[in-house]
C-alpha positions as a LaTeX table, in Angstrom:
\begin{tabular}{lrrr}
\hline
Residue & $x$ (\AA) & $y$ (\AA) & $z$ (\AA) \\
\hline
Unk1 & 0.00 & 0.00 & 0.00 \\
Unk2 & 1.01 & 3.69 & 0.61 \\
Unk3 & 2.28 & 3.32 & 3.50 \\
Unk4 & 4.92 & 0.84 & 2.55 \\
Unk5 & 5.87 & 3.13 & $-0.37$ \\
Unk6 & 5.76 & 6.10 & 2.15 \\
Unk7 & 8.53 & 3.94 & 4.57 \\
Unk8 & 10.72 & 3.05 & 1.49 \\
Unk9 & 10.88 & 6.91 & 0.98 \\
Unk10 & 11.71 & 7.87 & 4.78 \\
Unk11 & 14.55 & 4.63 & 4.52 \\
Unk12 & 15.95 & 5.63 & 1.16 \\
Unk13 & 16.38 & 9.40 & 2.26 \\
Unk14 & 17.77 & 8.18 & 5.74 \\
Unk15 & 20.61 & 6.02 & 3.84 \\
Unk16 & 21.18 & 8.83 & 1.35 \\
Unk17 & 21.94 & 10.63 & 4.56 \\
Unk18 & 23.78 & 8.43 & 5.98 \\
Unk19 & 26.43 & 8.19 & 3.34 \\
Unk20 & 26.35 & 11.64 & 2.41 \\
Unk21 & 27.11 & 12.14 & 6.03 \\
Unk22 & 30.24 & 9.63 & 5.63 \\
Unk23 & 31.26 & 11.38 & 2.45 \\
Unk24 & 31.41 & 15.06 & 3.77 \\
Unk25 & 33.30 & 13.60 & 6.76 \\
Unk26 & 35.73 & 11.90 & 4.35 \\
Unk27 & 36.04 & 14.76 & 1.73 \\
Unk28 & 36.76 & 17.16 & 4.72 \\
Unk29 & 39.55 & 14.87 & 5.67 \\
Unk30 & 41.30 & 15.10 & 2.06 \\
Unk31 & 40.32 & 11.20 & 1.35 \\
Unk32 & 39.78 & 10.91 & $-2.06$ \\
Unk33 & 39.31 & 6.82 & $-2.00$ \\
Unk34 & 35.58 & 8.15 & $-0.39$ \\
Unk35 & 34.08 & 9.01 & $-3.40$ \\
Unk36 & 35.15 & 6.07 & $-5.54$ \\
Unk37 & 33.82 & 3.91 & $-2.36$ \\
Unk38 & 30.43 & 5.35 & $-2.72$ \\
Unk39 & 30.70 & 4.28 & $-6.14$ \\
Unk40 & 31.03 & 1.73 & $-5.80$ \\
Unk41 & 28.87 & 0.73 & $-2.83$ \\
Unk42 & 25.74 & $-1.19$ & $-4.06$ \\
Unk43 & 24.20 & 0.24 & $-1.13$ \\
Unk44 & 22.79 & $-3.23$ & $-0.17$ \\
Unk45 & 24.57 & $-3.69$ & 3.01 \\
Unk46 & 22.29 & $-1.39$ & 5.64 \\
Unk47 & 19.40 & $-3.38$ & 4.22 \\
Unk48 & 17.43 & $-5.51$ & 7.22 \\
Unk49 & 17.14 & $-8.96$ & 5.34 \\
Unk50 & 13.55 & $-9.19$ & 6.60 \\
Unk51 & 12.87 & $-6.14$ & 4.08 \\
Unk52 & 10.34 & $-6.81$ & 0.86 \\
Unk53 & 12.19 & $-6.92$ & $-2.16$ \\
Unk54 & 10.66 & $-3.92$ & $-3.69$ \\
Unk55 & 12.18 & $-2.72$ & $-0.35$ \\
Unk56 & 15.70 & $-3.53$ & $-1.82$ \\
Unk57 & 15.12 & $-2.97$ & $-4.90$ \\
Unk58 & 14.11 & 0.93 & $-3.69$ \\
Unk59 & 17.51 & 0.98 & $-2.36$ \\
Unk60 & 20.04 & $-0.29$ & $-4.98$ \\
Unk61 & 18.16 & 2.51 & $-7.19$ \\
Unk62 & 20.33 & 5.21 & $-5.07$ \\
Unk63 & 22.69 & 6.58 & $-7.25$ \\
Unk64 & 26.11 & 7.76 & $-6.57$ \\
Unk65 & 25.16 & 11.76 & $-7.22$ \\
Unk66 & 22.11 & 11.02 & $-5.05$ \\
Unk67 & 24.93 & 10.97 & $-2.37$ \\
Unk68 & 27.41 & 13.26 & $-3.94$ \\
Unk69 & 24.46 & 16.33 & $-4.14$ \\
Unk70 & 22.37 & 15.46 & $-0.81$ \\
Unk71 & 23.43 & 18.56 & 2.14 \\
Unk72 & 24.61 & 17.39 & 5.78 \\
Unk73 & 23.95 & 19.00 & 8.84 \\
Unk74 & 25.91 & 22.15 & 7.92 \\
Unk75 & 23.96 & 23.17 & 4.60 \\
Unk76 & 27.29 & 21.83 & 2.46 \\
Unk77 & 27.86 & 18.84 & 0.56 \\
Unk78 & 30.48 & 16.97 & 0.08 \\
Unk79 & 30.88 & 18.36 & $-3.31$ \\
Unk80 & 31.39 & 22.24 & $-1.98$ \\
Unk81 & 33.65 & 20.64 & 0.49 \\
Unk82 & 36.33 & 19.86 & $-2.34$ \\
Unk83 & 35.49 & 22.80 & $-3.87$ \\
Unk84 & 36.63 & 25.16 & $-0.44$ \\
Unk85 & 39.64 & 23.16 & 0.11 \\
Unk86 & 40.83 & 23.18 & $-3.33$ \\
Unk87 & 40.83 & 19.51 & $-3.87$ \\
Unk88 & 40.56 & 19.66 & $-7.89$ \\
Unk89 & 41.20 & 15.96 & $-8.14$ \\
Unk90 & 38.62 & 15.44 & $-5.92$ \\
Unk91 & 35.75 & 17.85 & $-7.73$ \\
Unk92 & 36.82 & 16.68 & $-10.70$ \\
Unk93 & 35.89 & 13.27 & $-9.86$ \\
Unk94 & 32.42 & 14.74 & $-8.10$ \\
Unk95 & 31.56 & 15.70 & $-11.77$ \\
Unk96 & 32.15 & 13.20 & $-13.12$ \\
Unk97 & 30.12 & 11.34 & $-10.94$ \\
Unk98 & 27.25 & 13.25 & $-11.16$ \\
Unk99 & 27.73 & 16.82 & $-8.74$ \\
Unk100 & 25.06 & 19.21 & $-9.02$ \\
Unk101 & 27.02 & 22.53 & $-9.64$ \\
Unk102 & 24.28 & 24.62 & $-9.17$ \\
Unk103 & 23.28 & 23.66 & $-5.90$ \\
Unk104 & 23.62 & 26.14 & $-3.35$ \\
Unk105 & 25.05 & 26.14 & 0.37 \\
Unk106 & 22.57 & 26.76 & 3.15 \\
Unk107 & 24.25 & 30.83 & 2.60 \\
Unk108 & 23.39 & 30.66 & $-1.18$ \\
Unk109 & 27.03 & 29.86 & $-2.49$ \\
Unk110 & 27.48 & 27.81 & $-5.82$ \\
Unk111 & 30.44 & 25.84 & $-5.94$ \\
Unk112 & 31.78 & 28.46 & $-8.39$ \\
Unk113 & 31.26 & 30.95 & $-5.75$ \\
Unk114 & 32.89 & 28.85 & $-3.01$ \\
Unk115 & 36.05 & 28.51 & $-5.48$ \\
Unk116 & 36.45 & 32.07 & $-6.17$ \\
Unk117 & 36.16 & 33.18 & $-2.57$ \\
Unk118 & 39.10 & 30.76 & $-1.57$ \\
Unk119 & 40.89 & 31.76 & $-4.69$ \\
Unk120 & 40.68 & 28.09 & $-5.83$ \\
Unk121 & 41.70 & 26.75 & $-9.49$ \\
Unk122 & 43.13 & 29.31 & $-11.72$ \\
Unk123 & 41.02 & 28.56 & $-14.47$ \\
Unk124 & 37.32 & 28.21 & $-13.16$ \\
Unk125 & 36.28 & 27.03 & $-16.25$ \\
Unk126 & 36.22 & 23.99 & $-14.42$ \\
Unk127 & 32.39 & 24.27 & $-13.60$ \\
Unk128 & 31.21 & 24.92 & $-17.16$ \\
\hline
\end{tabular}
């Protein structure tokens, strides 16, 4: 019914969290292997093994820039993390993946915005 699809929703955005979470922690650290372990997660593992199979199917439907794009507890994410430490490995990479440039920090910066602020990456073309 509803209410099961409503619960898949609340579980699927609570692991999105979750990793994004783990990610911004990483990315703050300088840990570029975080992003290509997100990656490569299939996401399966936080799965209860009493869950429905629609259940896990609703989960291994999360994609990579799901995570990469989702906001922690600070308004950033992991994504305009790179971008203020000047990590351009590491944003590179986000791209690729999937980041979102356009999103916004919880103080309205784009990741653009963020990188000319720090003075980050010469060229800036780089988000285009």
């Amino acid at each position: 019914g509803s209410g099961s699809l409503s619960a898949q929703k609340v579980c699927r955005k609570k692991l999105i969290k979750e990793k994004a979470l783990a990610l911004i922690k990483e990315t703050k650290a300088g840990n570029q292997k975080a992003l290509a372990e997100v990656l490569n997660d299939d996401h399966s593992q936080s799965i209860d093994m009493e869950e429905s199979l629609e259940d896990h199917k609703e989960m291994r439907g999360i994609e990579g820039k799901d995570i990469i794009n989702e906001k922690g507890d600070q308004g950033w994410n992991a994504f305009h993390w790179s971008v203020y430490h000047g990590d351009e490995k590491m944003c590179s990479q986000f791209i690729e993946a999937g980041a979102d440039v356009t999103i916004k920090t919880c103080d309205g910066w784009t990741a653009l915005q963020l990188a000319t602020y720090k003075n980050n990456f010469e060229g800036k073309g780089f988000f285009c």
